[in-house]
N, C-alpha and C positions, 0 to 999 in steps of 0.2 A: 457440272457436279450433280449427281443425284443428293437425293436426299434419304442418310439416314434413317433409318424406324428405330434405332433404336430411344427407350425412352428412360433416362437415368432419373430415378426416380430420390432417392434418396444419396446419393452418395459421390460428392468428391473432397475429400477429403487429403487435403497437403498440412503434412506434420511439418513444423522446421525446429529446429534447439539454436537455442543464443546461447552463447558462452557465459555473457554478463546477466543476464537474468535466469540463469541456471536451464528453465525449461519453458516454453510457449510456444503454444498449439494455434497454429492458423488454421481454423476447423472451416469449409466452404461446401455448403449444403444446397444445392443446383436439384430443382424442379424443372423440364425443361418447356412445363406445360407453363410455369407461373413465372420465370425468369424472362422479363422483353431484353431481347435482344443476342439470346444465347440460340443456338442454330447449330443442331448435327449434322454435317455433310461428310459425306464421302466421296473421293476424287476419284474418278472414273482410272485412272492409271494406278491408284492404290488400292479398288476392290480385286484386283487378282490376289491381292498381300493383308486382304481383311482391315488395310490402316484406316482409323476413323482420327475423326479431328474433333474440338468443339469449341467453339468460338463465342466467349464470352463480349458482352457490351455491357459496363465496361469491362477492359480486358483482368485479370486477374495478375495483381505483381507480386512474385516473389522471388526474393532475395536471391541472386545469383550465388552469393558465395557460404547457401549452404544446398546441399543435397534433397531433394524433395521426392517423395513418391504418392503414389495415387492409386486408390483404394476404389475400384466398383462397389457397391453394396448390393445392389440388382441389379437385372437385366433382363431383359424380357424381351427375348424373340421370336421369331413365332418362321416357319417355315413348311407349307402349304404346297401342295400340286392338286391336278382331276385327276377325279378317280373315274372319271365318264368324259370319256374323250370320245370323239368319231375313229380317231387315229389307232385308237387300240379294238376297233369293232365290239365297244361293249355298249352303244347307245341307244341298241333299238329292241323293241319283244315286243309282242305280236301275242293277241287274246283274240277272243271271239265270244259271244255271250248267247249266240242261238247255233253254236257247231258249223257252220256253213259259212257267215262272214269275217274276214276277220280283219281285224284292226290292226296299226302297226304303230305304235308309239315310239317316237325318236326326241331321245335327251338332247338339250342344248348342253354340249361341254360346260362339264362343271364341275364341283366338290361336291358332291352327294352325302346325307348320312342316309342310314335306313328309310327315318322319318320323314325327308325331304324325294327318297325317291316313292314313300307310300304317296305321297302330298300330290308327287307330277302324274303316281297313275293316275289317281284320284281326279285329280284337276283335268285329265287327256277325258275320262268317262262322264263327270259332268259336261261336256263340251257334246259329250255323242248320247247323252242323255240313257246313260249304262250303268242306273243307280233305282235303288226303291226308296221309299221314304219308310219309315216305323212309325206305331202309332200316337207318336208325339209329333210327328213331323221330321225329324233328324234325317239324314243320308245313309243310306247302309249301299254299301259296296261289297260284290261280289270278291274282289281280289285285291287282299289286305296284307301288307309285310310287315312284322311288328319282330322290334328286337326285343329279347329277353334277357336283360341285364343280370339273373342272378344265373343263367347260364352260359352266359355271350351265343348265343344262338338268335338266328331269324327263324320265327313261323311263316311260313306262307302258305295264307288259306285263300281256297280256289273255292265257290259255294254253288251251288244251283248247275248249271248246263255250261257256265264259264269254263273254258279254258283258257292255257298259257303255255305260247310255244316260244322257246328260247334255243332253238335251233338256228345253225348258221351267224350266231353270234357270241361272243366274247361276256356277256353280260354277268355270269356268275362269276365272272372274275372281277367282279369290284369290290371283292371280303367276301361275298352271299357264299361263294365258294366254299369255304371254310368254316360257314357260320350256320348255314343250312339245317 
């Protein structure tokens, strides 16, 4: 069996009506962070058919001989791929900071935002020591990718003798493409 993500947070709720007491609500309100013993699983032969289960401790009784239904309130799931894979040839670019050597940066597969692949230039040029300091002390970097939220745009600024060659790879295609 795997396990579930999903996380019901507010909401299971089984209405029943009695005849003789005109109307009564069995309201069952499941946290499944705060509930011991309650367990989302999903059975490996039922993820082709999306079936989930949820297994309360103890188990939850109600009345066979009336009709019950069940109400999600949320749901939260969340569904993820790389957008820097080796596999799609967008993991590597290549700078040089004196026109003659150059450097070749290669991404570890992964889910990128802008700011995490400014973070791995970043992180690849302190490593080869391809940074000045300002005169507070701070890092300033040659070659900075900044999203621009009230455009959806990336600036990418190259400063001094730096270049950037993204030749022979895939790499603007992970959004930069479109966002450029």
């Amino acid at each position: 069996m795997l396990k579930n993500q999903l996380a019901l947070t507010e909401g299971l709720r089984a209405n029943q009506r009695s005849n003789t007491h005109g109307f009564s609500q069995l309201e069952r309100f499941a946290d499944m962070r705060e509930l011991p013993g309650a367990e989302a699983t999903e059975d490996e032969d039922d993820y082709k058919t999306a079936a989930s289960s949820i297994k309360f401790n103890p188990p939850l009784k109600l009345d066979p001989g009336f009709r019950h239904f069940l109400a999600i309130d949320r749901l939260s799931m969340t569904y993820s791929w790389y957008n820097i894979r080796s596999d799609y040839n967008n993991n590597t670019i290549k700078y040089t900071h004196d026109g003659t050597t150059w450097q070749t940066i290669t991404f570890t597969d992964g889910m990128y935002s802008y700011s995490d692949i400014n973070d791995y230039i970043h992180q690849y040029m302190d490593q080869k020591c391809h940074h000045s300091t300002d005169s507070k002390g701070a890092k300033v970097y040659s070659i900075n990718l900044t999203f621009i939220l009230s455009t959806y745009r990336v600036l990418l600024s190259i400063d001094g003798d730096y270049q950037l060659d993204l030749r022979g790879t895939n790499f603007l295609e992970t959004d930069l493409k479109r966002n450029l």
